[in-house]
N, CA, C and O atoms as CSV, one atom per row, in Angstrom:
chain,resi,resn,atom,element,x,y,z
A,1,UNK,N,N,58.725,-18.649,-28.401
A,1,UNK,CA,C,58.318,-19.965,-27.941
A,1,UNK,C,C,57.467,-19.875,-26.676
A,1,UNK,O,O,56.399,-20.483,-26.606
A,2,UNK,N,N,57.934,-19.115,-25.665
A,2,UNK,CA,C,57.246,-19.257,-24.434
A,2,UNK,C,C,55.761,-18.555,-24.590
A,2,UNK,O,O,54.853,-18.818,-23.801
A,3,UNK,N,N,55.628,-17.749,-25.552
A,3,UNK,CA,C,54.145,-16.734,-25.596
A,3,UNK,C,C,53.197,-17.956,-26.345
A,3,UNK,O,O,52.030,-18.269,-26.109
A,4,UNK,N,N,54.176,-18.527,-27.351
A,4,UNK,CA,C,53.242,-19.972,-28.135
A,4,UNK,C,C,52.371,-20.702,-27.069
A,4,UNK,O,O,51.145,-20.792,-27.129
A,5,UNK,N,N,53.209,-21.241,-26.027
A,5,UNK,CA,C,53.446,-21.859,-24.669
A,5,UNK,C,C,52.580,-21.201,-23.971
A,5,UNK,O,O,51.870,-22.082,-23.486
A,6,UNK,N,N,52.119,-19.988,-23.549
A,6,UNK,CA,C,51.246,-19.171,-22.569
A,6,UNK,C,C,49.726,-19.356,-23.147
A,6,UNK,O,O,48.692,-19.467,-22.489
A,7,UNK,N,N,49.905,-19.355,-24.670
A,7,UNK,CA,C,48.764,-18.855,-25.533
A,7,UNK,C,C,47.919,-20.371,-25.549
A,7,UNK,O,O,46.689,-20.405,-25.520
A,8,UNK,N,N,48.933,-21.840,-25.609
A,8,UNK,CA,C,48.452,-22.978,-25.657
A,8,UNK,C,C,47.710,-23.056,-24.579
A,8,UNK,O,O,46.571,-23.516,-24.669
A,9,UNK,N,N,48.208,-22.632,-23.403
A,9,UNK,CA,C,47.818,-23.069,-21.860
A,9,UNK,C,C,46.553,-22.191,-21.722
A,9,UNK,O,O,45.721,-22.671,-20.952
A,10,UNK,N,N,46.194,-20.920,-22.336
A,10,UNK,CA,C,44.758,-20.034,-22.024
A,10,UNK,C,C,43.725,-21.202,-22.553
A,10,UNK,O,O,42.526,-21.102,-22.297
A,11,UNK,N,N,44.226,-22.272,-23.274
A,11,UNK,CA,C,42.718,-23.366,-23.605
A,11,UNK,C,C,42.858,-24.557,-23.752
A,11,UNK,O,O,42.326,-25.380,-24.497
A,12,UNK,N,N,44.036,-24.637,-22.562
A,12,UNK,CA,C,44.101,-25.987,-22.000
A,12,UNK,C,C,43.393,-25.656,-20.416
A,12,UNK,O,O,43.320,-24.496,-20.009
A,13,UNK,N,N,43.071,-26.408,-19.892
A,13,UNK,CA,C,42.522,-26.699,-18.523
A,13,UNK,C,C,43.872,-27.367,-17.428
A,13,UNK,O,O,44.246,-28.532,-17.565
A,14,UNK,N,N,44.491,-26.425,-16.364
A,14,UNK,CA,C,45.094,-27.142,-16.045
A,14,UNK,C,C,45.172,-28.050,-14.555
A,14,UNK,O,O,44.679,-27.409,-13.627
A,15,UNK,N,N,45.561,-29.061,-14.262
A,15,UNK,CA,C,45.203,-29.770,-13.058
A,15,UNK,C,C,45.966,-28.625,-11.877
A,15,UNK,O,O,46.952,-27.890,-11.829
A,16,UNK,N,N,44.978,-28.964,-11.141
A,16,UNK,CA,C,44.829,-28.095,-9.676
A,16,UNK,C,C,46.249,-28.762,-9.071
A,16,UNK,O,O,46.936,-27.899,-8.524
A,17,UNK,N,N,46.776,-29.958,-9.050
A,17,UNK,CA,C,48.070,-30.078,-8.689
A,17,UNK,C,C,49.512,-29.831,-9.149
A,17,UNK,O,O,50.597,-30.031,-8.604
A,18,UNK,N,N,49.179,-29.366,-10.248
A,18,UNK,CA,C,50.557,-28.503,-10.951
A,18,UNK,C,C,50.598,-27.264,-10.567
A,18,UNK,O,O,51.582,-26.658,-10.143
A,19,UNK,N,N,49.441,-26.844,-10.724
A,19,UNK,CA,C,49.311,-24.876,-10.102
A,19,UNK,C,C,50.111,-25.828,-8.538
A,19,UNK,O,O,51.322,-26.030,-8.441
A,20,UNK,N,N,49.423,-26.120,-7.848
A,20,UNK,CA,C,49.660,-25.961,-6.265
A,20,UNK,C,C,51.575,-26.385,-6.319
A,20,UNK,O,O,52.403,-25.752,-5.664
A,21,UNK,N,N,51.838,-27.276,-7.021
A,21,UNK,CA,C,53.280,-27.495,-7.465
A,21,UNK,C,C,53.772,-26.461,-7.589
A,21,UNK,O,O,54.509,-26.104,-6.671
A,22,UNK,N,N,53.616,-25.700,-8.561
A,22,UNK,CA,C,54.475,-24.808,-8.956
A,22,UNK,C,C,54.490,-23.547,-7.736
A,22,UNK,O,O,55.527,-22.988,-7.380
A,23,UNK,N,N,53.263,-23.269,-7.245
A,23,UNK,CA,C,52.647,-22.630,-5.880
A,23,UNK,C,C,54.364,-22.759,-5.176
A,23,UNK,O,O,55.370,-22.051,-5.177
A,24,UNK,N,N,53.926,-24.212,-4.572
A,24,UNK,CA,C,54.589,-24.757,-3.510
A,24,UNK,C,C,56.193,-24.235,-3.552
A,24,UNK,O,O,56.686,-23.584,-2.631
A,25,UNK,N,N,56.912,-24.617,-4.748
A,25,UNK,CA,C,58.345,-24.144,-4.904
A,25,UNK,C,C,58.512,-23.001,-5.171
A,25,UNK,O,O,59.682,-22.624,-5.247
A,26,UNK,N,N,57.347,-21.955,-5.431
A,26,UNK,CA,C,57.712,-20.520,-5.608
A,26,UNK,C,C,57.608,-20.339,-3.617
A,26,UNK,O,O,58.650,-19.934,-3.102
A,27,UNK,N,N,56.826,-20.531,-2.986
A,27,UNK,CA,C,56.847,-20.600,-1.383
A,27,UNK,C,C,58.300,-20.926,-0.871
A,27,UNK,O,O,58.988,-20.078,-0.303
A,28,UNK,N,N,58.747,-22.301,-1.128
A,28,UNK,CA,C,60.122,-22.678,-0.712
A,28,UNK,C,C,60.879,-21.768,-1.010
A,28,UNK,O,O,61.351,-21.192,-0.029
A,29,UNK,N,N,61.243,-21.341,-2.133
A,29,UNK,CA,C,62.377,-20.458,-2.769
A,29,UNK,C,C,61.882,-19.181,-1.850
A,29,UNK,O,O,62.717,-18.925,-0.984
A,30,UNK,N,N,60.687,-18.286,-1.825
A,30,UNK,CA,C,60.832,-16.880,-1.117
A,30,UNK,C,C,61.144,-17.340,0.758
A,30,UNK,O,O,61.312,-16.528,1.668
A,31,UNK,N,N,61.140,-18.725,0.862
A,31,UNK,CA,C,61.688,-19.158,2.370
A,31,UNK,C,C,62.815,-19.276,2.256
A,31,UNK,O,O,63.298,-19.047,3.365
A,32,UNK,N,N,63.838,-19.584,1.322
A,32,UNK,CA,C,64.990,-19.799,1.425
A,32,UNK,C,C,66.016,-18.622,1.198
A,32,UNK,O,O,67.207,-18.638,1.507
A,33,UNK,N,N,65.241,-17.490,0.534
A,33,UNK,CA,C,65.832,-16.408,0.438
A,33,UNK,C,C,65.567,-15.470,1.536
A,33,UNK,O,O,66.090,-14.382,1.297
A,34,UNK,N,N,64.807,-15.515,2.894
A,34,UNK,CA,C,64.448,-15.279,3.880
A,34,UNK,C,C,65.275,-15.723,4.852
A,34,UNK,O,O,65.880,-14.954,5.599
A,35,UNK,N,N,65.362,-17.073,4.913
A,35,UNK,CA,C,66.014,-17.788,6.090
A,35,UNK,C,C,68.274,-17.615,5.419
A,35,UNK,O,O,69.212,-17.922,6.155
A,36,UNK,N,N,68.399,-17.164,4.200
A,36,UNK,CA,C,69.569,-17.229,3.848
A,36,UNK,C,C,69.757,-15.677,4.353
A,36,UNK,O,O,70.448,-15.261,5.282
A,37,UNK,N,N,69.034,-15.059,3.566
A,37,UNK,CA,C,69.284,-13.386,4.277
A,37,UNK,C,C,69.323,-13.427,6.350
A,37,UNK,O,O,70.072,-12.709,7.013
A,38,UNK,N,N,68.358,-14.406,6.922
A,38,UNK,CA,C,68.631,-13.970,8.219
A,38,UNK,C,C,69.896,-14.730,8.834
A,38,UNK,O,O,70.266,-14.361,9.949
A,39,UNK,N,N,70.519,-15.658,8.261
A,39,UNK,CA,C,71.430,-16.771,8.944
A,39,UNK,C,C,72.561,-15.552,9.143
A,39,UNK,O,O,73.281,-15.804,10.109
A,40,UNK,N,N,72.862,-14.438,8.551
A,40,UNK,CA,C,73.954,-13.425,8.358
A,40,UNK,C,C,73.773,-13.157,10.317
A,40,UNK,O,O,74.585,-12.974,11.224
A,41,UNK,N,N,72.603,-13.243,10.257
A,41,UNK,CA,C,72.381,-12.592,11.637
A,41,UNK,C,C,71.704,-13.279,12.650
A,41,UNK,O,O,70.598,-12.857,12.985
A,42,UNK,N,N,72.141,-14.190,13.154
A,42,UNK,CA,C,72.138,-15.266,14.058
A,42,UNK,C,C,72.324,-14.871,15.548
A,42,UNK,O,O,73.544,-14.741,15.643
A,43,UNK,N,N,71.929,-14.680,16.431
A,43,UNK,CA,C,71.791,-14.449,17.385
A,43,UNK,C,C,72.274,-15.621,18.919
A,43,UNK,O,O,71.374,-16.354,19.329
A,44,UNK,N,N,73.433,-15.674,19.511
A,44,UNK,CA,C,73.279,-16.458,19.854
A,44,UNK,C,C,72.917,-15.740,21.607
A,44,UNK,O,O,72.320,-14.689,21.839
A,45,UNK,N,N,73.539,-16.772,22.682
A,45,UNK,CA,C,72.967,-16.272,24.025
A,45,UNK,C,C,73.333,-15.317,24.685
A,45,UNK,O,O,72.728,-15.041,25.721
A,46,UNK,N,N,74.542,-14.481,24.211
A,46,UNK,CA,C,75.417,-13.474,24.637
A,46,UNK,C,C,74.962,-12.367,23.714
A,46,UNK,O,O,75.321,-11.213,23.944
A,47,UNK,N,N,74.334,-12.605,22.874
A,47,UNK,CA,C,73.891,-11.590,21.901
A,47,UNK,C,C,74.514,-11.742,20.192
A,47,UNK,O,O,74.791,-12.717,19.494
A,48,UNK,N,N,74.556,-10.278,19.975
A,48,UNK,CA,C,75.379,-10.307,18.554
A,48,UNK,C,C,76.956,-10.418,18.379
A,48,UNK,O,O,77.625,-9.488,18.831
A,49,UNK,N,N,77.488,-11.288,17.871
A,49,UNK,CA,C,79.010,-11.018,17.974
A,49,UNK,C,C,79.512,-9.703,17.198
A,49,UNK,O,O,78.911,-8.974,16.409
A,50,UNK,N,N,80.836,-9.654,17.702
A,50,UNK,CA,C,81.523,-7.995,17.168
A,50,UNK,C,C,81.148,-8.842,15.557
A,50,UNK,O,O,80.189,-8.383,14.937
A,51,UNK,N,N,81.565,-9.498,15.216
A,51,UNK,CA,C,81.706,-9.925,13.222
A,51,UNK,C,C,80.237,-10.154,12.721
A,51,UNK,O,O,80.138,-10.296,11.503
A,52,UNK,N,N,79.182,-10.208,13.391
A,52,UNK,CA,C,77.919,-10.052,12.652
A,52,UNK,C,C,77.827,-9.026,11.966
A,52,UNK,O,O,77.818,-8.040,12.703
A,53,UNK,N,N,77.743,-8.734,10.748
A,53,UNK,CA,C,77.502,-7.320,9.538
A,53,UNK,C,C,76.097,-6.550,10.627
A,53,UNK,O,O,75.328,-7.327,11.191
A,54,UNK,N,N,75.972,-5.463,10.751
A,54,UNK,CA,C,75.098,-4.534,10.927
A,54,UNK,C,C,74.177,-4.349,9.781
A,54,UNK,O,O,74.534,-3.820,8.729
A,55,UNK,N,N,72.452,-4.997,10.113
A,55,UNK,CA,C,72.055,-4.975,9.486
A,55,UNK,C,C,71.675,-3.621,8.273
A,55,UNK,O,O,71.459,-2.474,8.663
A,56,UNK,N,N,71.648,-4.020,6.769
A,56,UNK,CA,C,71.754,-2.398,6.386
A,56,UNK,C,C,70.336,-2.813,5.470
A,56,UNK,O,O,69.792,-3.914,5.378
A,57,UNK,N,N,69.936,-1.418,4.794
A,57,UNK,CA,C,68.620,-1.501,4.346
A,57,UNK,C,C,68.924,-1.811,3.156
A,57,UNK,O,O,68.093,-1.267,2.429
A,58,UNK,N,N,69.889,-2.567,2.367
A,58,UNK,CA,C,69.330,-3.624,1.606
A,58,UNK,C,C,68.433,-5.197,1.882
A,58,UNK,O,O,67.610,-5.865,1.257
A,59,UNK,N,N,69.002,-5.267,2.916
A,59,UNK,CA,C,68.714,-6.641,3.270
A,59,UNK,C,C,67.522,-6.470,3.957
A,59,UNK,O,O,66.685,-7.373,3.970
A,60,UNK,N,N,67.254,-4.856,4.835
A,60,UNK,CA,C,65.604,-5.434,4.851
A,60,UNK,C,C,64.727,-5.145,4.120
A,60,UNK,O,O,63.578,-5.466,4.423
A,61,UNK,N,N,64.990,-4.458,2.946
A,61,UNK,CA,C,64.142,-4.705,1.594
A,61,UNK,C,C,64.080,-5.835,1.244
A,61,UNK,O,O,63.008,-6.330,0.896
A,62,UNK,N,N,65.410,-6.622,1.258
A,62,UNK,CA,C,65.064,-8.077,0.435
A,62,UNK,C,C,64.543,-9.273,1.527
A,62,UNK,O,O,64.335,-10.429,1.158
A,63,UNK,N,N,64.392,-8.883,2.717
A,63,UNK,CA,C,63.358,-9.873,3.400
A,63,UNK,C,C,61.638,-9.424,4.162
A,63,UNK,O,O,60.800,-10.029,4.832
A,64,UNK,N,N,61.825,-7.561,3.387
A,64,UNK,CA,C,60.106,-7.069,3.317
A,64,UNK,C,C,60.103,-7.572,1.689
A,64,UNK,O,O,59.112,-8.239,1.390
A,65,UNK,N,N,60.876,-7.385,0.838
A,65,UNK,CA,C,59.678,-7.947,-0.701
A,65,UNK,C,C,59.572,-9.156,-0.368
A,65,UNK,O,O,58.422,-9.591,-0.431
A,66,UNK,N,N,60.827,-10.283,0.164
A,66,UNK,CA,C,60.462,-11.504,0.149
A,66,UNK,C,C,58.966,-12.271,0.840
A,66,UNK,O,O,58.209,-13.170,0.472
A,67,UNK,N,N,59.036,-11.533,1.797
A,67,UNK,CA,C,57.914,-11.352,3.335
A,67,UNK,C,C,56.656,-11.412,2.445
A,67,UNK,O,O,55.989,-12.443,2.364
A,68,UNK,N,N,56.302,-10.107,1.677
A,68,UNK,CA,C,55.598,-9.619,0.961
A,68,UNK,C,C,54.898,-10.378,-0.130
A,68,UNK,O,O,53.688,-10.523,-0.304
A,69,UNK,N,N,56.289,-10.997,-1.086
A,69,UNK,CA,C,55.911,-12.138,-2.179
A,69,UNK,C,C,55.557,-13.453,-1.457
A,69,UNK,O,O,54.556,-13.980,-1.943
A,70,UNK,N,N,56.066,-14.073,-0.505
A,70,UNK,CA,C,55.560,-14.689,0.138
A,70,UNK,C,C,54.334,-14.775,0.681
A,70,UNK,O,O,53.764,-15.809,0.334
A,71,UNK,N,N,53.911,-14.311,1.166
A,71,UNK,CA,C,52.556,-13.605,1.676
A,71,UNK,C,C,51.386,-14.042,0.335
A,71,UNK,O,O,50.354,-14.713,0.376
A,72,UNK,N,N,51.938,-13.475,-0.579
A,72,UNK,CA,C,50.924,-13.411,-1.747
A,72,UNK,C,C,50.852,-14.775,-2.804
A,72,UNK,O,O,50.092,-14.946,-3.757
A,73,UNK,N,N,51.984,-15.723,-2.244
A,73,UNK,CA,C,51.599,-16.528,-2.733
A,73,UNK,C,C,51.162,-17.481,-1.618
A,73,UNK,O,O,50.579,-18.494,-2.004
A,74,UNK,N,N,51.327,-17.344,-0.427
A,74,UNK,CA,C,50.146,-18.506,0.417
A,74,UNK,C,C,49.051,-18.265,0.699
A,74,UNK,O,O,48.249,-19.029,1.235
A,75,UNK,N,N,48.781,-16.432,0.147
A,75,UNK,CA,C,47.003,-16.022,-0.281
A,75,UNK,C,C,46.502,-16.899,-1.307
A,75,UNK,O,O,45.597,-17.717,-1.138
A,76,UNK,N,N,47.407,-16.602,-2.855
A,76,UNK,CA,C,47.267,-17.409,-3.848
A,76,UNK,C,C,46.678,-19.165,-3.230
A,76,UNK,O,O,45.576,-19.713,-3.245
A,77,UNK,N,N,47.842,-19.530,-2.813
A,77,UNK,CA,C,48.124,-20.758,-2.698
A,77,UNK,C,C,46.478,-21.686,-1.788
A,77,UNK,O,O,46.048,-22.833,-1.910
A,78,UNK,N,N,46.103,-20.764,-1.131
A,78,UNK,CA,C,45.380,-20.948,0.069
A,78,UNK,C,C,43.689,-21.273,-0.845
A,78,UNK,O,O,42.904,-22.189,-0.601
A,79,UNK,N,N,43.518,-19.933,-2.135
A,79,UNK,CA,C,42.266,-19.733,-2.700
A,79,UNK,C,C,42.378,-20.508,-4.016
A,79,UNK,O,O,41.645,-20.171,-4.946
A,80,UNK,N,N,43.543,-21.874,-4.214
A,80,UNK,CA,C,43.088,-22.612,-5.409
A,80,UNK,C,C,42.634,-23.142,-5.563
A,80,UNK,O,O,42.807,-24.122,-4.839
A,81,UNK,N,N,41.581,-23.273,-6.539
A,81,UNK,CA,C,40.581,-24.216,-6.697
A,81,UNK,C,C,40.037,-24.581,-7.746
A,81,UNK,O,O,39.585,-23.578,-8.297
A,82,UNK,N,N,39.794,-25.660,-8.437
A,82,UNK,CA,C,39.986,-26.375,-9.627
A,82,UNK,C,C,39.379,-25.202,-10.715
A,82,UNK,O,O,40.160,-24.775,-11.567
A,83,UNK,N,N,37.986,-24.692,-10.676
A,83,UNK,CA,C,37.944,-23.306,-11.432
A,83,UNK,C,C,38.846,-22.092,-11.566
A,83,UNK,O,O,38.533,-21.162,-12.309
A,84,UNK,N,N,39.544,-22.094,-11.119
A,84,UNK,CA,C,40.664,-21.128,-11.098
A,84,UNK,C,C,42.096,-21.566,-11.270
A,84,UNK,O,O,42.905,-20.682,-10.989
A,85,UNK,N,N,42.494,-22.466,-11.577
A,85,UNK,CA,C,43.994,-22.568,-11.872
A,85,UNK,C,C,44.872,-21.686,-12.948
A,85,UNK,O,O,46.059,-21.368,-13.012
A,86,UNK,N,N,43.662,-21.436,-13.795
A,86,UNK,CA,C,44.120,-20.832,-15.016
A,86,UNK,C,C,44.813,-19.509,-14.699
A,86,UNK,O,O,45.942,-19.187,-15.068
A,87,UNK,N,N,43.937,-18.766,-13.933
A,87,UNK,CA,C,43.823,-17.396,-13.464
A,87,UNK,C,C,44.545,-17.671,-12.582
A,87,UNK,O,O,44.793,-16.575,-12.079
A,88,UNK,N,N,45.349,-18.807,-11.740
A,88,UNK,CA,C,46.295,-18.205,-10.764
A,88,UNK,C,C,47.592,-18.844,-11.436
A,88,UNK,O,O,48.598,-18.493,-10.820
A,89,UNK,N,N,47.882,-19.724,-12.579
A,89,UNK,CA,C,49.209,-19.933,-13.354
A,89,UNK,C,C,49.460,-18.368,-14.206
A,89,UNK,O,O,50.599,-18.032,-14.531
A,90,UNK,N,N,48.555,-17.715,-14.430
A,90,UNK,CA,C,48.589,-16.620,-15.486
A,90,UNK,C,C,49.341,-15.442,-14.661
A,90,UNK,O,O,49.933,-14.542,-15.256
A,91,UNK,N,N,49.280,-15.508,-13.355
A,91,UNK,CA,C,49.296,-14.415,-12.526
A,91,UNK,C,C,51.129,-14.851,-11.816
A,91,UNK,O,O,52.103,-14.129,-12.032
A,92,UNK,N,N,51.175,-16.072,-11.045
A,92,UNK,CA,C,52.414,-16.604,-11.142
A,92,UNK,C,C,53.655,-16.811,-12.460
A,92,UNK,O,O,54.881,-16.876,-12.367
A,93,UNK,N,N,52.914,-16.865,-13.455
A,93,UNK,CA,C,53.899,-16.804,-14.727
A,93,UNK,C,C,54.694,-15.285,-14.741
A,93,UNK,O,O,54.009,-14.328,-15.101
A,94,UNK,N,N,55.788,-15.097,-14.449
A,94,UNK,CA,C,56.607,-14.071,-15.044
A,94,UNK,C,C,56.872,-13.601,-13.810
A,94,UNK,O,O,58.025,-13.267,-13.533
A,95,UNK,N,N,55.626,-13.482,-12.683
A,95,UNK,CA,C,55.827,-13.091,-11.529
A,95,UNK,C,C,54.775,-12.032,-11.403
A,95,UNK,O,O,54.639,-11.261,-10.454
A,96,UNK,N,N,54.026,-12.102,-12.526
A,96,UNK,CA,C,53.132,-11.047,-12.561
A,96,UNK,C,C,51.989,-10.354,-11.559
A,96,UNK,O,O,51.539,-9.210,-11.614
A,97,UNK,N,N,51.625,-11.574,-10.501
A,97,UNK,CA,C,51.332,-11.482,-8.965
A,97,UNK,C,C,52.237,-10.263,-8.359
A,97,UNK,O,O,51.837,-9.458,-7.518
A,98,UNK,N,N,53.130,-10.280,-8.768
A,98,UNK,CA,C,53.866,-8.526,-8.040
A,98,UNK,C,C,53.496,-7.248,-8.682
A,98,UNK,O,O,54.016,-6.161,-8.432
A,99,UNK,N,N,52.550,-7.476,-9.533
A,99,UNK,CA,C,52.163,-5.704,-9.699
A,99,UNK,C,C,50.631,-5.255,-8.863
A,99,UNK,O,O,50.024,-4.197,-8.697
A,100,UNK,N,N,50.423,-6.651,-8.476
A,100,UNK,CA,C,48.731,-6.616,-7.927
A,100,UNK,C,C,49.406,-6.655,-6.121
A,100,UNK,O,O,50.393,-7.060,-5.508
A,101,UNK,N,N,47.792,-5.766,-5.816
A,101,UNK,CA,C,47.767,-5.952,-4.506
A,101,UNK,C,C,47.018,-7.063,-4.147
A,101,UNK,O,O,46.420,-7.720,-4.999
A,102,UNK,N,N,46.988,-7.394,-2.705
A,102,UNK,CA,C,46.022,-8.569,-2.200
A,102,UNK,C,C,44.643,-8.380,-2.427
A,102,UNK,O,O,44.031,-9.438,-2.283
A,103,UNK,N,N,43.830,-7.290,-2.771
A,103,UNK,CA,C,42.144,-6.974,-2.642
A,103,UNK,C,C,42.580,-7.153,-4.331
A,103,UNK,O,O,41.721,-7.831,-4.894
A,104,UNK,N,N,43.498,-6.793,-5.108
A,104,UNK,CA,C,43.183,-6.864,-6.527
A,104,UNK,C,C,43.200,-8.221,-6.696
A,104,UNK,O,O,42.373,-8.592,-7.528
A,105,UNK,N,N,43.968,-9.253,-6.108
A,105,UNK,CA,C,44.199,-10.647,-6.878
A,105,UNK,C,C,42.973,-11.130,-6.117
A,105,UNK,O,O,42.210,-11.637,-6.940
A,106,UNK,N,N,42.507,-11.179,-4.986
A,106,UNK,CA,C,41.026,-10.938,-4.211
A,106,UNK,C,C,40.220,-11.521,-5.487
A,106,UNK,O,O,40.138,-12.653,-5.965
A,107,UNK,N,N,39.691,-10.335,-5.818
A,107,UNK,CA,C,39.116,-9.546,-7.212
A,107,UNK,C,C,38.903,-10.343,-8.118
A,107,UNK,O,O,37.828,-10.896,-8.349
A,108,UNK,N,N,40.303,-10.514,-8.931
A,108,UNK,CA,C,40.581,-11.498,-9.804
A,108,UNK,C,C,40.007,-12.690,-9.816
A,108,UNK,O,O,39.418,-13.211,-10.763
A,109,UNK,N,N,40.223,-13.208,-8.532
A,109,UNK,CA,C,40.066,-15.274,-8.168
A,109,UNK,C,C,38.892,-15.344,-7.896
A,109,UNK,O,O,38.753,-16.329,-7.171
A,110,UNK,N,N,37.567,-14.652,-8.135
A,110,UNK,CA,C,36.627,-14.500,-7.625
A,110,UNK,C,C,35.666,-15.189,-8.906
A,110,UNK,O,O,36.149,-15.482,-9.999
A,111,UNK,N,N,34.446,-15.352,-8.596
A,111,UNK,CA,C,34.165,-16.620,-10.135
A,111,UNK,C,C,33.572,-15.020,-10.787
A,111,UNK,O,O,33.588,-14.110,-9.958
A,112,UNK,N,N,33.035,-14.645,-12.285
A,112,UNK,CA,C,32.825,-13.813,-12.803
A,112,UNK,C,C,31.918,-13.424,-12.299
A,112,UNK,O,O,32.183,-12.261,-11.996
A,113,UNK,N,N,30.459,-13.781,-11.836
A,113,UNK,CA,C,29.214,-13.403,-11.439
A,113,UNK,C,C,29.647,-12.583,-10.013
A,113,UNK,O,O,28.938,-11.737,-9.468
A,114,UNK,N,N,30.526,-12.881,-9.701
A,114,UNK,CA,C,30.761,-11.866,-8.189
A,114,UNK,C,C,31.624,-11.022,-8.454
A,114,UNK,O,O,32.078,-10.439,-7.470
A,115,UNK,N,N,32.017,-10.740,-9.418
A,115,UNK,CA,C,33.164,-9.460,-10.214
A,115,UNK,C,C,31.931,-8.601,-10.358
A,115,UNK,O,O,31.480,-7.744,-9.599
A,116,UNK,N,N,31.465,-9.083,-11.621
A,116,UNK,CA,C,30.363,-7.864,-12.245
A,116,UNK,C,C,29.845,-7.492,-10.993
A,116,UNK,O,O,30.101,-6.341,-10.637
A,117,UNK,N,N,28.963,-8.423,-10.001
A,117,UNK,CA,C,28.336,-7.404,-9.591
A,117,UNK,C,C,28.714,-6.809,-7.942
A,117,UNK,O,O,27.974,-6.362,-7.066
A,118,UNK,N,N,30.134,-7.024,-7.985
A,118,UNK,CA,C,30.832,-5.797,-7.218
A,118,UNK,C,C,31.100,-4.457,-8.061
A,118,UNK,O,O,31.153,-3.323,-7.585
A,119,UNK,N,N,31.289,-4.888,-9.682
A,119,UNK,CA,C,31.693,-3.983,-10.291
A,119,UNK,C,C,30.183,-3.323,-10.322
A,119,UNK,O,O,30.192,-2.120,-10.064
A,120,UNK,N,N,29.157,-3.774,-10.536
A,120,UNK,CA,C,27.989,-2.907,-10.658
A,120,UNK,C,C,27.515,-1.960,-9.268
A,120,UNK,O,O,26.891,-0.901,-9.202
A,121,UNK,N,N,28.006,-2.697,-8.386
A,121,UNK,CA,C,27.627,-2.312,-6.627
A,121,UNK,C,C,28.408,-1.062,-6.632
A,121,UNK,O,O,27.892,-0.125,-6.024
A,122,UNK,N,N,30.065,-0.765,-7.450
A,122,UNK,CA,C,31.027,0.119,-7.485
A,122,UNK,C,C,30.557,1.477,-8.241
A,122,UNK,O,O,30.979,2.519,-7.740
A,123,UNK,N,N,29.629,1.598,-9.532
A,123,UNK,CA,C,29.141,1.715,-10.195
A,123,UNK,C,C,28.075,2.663,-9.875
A,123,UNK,O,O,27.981,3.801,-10.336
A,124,UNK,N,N,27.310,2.122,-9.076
A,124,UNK,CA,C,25.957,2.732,-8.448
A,124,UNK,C,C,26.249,3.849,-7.245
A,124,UNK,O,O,25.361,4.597,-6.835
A,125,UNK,N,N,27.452,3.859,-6.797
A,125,UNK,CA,C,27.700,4.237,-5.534
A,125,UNK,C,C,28.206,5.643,-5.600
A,125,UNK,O,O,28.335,6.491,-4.717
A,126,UNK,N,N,28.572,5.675,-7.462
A,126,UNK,CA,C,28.828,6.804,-7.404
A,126,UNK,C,C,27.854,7.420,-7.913
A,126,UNK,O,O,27.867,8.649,-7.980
């Protein structure tokens, strides 16, 4: 059902305020898993209490990927624009924005005529 669903949406056109919607609550959620991971460790004016957990390197993995996914979607979020919604729901669907770096999704959101001819500029150089 959902690939039916992906395959409908490659030739539908979709409004620039649903991408930024859907944008928006993927933003909230990597803030809330940020601000829930740091509340463990609250700081008050005397410092850390003896019962604050010592931070361990799970938790700052899960507030560098969060940091990280975050990051990449208020790049996303920042470069939408009614020619491109398609190409940035395609990339947010599944989460698929996490296998790309920032110069690749760059790349991507870029209109075609400035792909090719970076890709041709890439091309020549060697």
């Amino acid at each position: 059902m959902a690939s039916t669903y992906n395959n409908t949406l490659r030739y539908r056109k979709l409004p620039e305020h649903e991408v930024f919607a859907i944008l928006d609550s993927k933003i909230q959620y990597q803030k809330f898993l940020i601000n829930d991971a740091m509340e463990a460790f609250e700081v008050d004016d005397e410092g850390l209490s003896e019962d604050t957990p010592v931070m361990d390197n799970q938790v700052f993995e899960l507030i560098e990927s969060s940091n990280r996914n975050l990051h990449l979607l208020l790049f996303m979020r920042d470069r939408l624009e009614d020619w491109n919604t398609n190409q940035i729901f395609d990339l947010i669907t599944d989460n698929k924005y996490l296998e790309y770096s920032e110069d690749e999704i760059t790349i991507s959101l870029q209109p075609k005529q400035a792909v090719e001819s970076a890709r041709e500029i890439q091309v020549g150089a060697r």
